[in-house]
C-alpha positions in Angstrom: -79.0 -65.1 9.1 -76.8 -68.6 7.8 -75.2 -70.2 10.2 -71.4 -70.7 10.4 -70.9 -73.4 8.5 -67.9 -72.6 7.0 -65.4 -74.5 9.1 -66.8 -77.3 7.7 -65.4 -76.8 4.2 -62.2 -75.5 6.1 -61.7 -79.6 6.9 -63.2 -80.6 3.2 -60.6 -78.3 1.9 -57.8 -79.7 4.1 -58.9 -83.6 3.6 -59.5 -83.4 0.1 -55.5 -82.0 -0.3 -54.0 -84.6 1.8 -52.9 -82.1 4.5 -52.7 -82.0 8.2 -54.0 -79.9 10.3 -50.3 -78.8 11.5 -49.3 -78.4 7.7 -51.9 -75.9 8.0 -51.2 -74.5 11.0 -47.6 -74.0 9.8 -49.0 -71.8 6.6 -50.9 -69.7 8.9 -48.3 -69.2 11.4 -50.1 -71.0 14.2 -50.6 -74.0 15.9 -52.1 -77.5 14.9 -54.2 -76.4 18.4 -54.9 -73.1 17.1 -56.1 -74.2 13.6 -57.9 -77.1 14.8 -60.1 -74.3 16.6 -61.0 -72.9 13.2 -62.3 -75.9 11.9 -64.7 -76.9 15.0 -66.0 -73.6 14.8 -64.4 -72.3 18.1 -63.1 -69.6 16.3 -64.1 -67.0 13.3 -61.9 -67.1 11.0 -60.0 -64.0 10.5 -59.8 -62.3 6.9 -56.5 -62.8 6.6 -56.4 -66.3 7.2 -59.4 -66.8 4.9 -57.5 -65.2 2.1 -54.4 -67.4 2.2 -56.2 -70.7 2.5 -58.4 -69.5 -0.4 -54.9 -68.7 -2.0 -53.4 -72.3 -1.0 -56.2 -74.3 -2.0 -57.1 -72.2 -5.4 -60.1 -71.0 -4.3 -62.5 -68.3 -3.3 -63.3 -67.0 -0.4 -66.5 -67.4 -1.2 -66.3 -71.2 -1.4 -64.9 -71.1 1.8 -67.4 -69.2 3.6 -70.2 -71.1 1.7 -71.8 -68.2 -0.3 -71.3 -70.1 -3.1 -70.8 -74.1 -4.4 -68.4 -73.0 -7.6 -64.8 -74.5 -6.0 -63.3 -72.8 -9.0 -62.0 -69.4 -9.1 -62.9 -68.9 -12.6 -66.4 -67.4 -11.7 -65.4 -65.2 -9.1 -65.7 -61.0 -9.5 -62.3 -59.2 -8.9 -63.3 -56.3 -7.3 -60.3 -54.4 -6.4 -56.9 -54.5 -8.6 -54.0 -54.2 -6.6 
């Protein structure tokens, strides 16, 4: 099984877009505290949450979670059309 990585891309992500982690916190509806969990890996990020970050930084969720290297959202499947 891979480990949980992911909160590791969840501070690239943020970094590389010249955010903070309360700019963040503030999308999501939480804390800078309560985000800052997400990215030390003290917390599993919720689906929800993963969709709207993948959202704000024009992304996949797949990027995200590290099952893939492709930053763009070009080469991602859509699955389901709503």
């Amino acid at each position: 099984m891979k480990e949980k990585r992911y909160y590791k891309r969840l501070k690239e992500l943020r970094e590389d877009n010249d955010y903070t982690q309360e700019q963040i916190g503030k999308l999501l509806g939480i804390s800078q505290r309560g985000y800052a969990h997400y990215e030390n890996g003290d917390y599993d990020i919720t689906g929800e949450f993963l969709i709207k970050l993948a959202a704000h930084y024009n992304t996949s969720t797949d990027y995200i979670l590290e099952l893939t290297d492709d930053i763009s959202v070009q080469n991602t499947k859509v699955l389901l059309k709503i």
